[in-house]
C-alpha positions, 0 to 999 in steps of 0.5 A: 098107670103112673109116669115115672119118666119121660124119654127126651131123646136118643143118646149115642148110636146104639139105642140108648136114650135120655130119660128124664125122670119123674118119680123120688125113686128114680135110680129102682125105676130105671135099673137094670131088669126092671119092667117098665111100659108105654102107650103105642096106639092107646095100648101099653106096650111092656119094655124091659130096661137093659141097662142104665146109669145117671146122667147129671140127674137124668138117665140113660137107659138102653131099652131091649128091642132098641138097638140103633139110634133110628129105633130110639128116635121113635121113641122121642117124648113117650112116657114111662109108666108104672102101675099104681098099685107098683108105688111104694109104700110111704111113711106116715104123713107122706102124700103122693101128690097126684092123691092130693090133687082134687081133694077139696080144701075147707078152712076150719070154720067150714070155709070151702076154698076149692079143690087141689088142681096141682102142687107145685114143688118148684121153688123151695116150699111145696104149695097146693094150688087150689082153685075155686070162687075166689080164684087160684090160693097157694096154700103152703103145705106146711102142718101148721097150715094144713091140720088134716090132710085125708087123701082117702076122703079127698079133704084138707082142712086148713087153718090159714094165716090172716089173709092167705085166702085173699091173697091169690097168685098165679101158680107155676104150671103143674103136669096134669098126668100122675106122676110118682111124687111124694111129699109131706107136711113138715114140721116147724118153719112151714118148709115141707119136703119131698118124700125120696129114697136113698139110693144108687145115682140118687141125691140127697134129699133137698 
């Protein structure tokens, strides 16, 4: 299963609660109609959504069966999920990022740097945060640094710039759980962006 959001709260009295997204397709994921699901007791529980609308970049969904603020308190913190084989189809050269975590990162002179634990698209440029004997790298995911990038085989062949490798830094934590992002290697300038789709309550790509 993939998360494509978290209810952060109730909203209002009548059921209705505050979603938190996680997932480029947000405003598909949380229409009206759609069937979502959450864990209860180690089992999936389907939901339907009743109706929802944008909420300065969260949502607010009413959830069937959710009819007072009492029923929605409850459900404070669960994940909203999806099946995997639900996600979208993306473009060429887009990576949903949970498939690029755990690929191993070698140089193209056979170096192996480490595996992906994360990426971290929190600031401007997405970076892999890539762990092995040398520490945590953040390779910057950008095609003039990362030339092949095989999420099937779990590899990413790298040409890092003089020093990339020594230099290592503390990575900005990253939810260990899949989650239904998407981004890819930009080209020129090294500034790669995520992967989204259009559409109503969404913004524009950054």
């Amino acid at each position: 299963m993939v998360t494509v959001g978290r209810i952060v709260r109730p909203h209002g009295l009548k059921g209705a609660v505050v979603v938190q997204p996680t997932s480029d397709f947000a405003a598909e994921r949380f229409k009206a109609g759609s069937v979502l699901q959450w864990q209860r007791l180690g089992q999936p529980v389907p939901v339907k959504v009743v109706e929802s609308r944008d909420f300065n970049g969260r949502f607010i969904v009413r959830l069937e069966g959710v009819t007072t603020i009492i029923e929605a308190e409850t459900l404070r913190g669960l994940d909203l999920e999806v099946s995997e084989d639900a996600r979208h189809q993306l473009k060429a050269g887009a990576y949903y990022m949970d498939e690029l975590e755990g690929c191993e990162v070698v140089t193209d002179a056979g170096e192996v740097v480490g595996h992906v634990s994360s990426v971290d698209s929190t600031v401007g440029t997405p970076v892999l945060v890539v762990r092995g004997e040398a520490g945590e790298v953040l390779v910057p995911l950008a095609e003039e640094i990362c030339r092949v990038v095989d999420p099937a085989g779990k590899r990413i062949v790298i040409d890092p710039p003089a020093g990339l490798i020594e230099l290592n830094a503390k990575a900005a934590t990253a939810a260990s759980e899949p989650r239904e992002r998407a981004t890819r290697p930009e080209r020129g300038g090294g500034v790669p962006a995520r992967a989204r789709e259009r559409g109503p309550g969404t913004k524009s790509p950054e």
